[in-house]
C-alpha positions in Angstrom: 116.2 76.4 142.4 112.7 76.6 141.9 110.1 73.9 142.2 106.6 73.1 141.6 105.8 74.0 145.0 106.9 77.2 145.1 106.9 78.0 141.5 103.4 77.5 141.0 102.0 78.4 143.9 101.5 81.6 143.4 98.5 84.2 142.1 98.6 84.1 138.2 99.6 80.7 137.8 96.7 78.6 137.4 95.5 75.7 134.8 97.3 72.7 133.4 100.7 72.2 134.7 102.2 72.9 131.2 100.5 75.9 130.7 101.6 76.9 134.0 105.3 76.5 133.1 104.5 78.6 130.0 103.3 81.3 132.3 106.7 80.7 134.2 109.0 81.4 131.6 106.9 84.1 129.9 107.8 86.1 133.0 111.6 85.2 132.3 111.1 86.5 129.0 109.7 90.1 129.0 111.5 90.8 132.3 114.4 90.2 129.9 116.0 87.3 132.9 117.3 86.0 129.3 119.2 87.5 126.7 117.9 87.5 122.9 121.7 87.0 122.3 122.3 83.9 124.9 120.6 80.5 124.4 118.3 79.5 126.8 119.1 76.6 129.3 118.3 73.1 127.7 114.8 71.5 128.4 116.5 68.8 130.9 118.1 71.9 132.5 114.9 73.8 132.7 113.0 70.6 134.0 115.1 69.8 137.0 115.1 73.7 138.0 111.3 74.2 138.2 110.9 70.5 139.3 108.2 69.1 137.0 108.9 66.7 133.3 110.9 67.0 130.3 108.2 66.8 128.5 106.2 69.4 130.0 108.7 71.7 129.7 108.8 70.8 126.0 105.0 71.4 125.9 105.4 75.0 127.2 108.1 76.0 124.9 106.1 74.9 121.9 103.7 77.6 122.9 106.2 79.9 123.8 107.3 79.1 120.2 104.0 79.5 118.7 104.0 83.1 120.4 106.7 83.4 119.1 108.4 84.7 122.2 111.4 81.8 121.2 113.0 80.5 118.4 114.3 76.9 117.9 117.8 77.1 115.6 118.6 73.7 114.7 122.0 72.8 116.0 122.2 75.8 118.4 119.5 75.8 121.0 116.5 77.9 121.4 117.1 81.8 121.6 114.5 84.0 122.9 112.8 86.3 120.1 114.6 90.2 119.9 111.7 92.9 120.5 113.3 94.8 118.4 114.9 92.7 115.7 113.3 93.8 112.5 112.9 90.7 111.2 110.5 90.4 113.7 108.6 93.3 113.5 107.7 92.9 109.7 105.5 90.1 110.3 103.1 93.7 111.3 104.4 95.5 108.5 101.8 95.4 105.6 102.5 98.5 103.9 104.3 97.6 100.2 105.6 98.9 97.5 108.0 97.3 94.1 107.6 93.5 96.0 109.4 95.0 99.4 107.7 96.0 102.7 108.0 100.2 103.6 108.8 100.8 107.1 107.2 104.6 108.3 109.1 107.2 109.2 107.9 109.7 112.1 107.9 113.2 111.3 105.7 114.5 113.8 104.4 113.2 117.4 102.0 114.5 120.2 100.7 112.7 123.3 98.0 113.7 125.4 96.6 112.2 129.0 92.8 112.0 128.2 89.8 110.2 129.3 88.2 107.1 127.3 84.7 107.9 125.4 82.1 105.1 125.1 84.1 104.0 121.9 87.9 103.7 123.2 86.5 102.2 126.2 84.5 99.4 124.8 87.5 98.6 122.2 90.6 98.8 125.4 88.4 96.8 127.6 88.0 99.4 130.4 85.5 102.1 132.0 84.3 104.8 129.9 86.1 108.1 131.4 88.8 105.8 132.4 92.2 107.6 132.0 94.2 106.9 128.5 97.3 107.8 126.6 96.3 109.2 123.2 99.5 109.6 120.5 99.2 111.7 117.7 101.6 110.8 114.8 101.7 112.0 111.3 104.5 109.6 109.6 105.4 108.5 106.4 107.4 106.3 103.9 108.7 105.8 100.4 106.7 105.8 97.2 104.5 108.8 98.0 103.1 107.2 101.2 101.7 109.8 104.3 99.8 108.8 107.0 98.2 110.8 110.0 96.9 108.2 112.8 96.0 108.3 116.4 97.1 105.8 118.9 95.2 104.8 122.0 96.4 102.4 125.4 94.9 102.4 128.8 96.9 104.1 130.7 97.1 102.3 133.7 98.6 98.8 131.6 101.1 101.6 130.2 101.8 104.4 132.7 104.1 106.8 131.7 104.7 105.0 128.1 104.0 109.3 126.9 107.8 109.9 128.4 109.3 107.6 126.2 108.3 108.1 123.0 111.1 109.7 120.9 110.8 107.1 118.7 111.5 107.2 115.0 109.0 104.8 113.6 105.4 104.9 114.2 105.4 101.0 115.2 105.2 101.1 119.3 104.8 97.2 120.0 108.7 96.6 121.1 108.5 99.5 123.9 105.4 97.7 125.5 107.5 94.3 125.4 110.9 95.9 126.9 109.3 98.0 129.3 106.0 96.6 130.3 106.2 93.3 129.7 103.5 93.1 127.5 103.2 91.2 123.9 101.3 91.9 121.2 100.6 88.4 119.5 98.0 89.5 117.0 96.6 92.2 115.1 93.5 93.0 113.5 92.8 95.7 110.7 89.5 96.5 109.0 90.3 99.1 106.3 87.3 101.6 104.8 87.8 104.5 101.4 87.1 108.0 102.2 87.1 111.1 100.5 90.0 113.9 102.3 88.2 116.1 104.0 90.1 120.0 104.1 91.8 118.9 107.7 93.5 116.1 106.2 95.1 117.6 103.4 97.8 119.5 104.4 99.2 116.7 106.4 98.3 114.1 103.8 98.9 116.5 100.5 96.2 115.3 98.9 93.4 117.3 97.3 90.1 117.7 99.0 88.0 115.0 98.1 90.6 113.1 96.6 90.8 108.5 97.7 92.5 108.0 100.8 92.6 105.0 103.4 91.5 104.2 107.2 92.6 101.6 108.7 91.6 100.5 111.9 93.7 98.7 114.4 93.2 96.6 117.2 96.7 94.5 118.9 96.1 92.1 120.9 98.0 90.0 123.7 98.0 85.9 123.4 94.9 86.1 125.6 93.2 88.1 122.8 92.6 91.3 125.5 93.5 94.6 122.7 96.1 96.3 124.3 96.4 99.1 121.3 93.7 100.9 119.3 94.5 103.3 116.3 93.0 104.7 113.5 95.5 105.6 110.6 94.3 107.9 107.7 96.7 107.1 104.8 97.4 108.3 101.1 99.3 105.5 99.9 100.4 106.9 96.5 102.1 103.7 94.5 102.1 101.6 97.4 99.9 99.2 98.2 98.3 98.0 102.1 96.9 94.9 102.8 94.9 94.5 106.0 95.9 91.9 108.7 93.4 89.4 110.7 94.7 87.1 113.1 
């Protein structure tokens, strides 16, 4: 059993006693202590094992709510979000086409172990020269949509993530949940028009000079700290994007 003496006592855990137990049971979450598929203890449950109120425990799952790390199902307790549920995920997904959101489709993937310029490091939050994972991804999805886009993370908040990423779909955020404990709460996009430039047709098969789309990206945890930074170059054919600020 754990109480507020030894629960909270601790580096990290710091600030109102609520927010504390927040902090508490994040950790349980992304070190995956509880099942997506098993409800989570009840709040009088919760209270008597960490040792502090009901209703601060209820105070700390409304935020872990409003992160939605958990969700409340009326009549069968509170579950803790799936990483990779798709449901989920989509609340990212802006990419559209016919009224229905188009999930991308990998078709090639490159990662490289470089070192930040003055740009990547001022957007990650670290030292210029600082060592980053940089993934190169051209991907793409129904209604004539291709996209090249280049993914940067510190490397030291995701070490190793370049071994793991035979993944199908250009959307990393559930990897740095499962394995690195880290959640992206937010995203940010600023989007500009360019003309395709002779390196970006092939990959794009678009005609030089012809519209296409950038998109930058910028994920961020619940603190607000960006985590991710990408740059997508897109030719969106009959779909439509819509950028995301929040």
């Amino acid at each position: 059993m754990l109480h507020q003496s030894s629960a909270f006592a601790t580096p990290g855990f710091s600030g109102p006693l609520y927010a504390q137990v927040a902090s508490y049971l994040r950790e349980r979450i992304t070190s995956s202590t509880w099942s997506p598929m098993a409800p989570l203890p009840n709040e009088a449950s919760l209270a008597k094992d960490i040792g502090v109120s009901v209703g601060t425990v209820r105070k700390a799952l409304e935020i872990l709510e409003e992160e939605r790390l958990i969700q409340r199902r009326q009549g069968r307790g509170t579950f803790v979000v799936d990483a990779g549920d798709e449901t989920e995920n989509d609340r990212f997904v802006t990419l559209t086409a016919a009224g229905r959101k188009l999930k991308g489709e990998v078709t090639s993937l490159k990662s490289d172990i470089t070192t930040a310029d003055a740009e990547a490091a001022n957007h990650l939050g670290i030292r210029p020269g600082s060592r980053v994972i940089s993934i190169d991804l051209a991907w793409r999805a129904g209604h004539g949509v291709r996209a090249i886009e280049r993914i940067m993370v510190s490397e030291a908040r995701f070490p190793s993530l370049e071994s793991v990423l035979s993944v199908p779909t250009p959307f990393l955020f559930p990897i740095y949940r499962r394995k690195y404990k880290t959640v992206v709460q937010s995203i940010n996009e600023r989007a500009t028009c360019l003309a395709a430039d002779a390196s970006m047709c092939q990959m794009l098969g678009v005609g030089e000079g012809q519209p296409v789309l950038r998109v930058e990206r910028f994920a961020r945890t619940r603190t607000r700290e960006c985590i991710e930074w990408s740059v997508r170059t897109m030719c969106l054919g009959s779909a439509s994007y819509a950028t995301v600020s929040n």
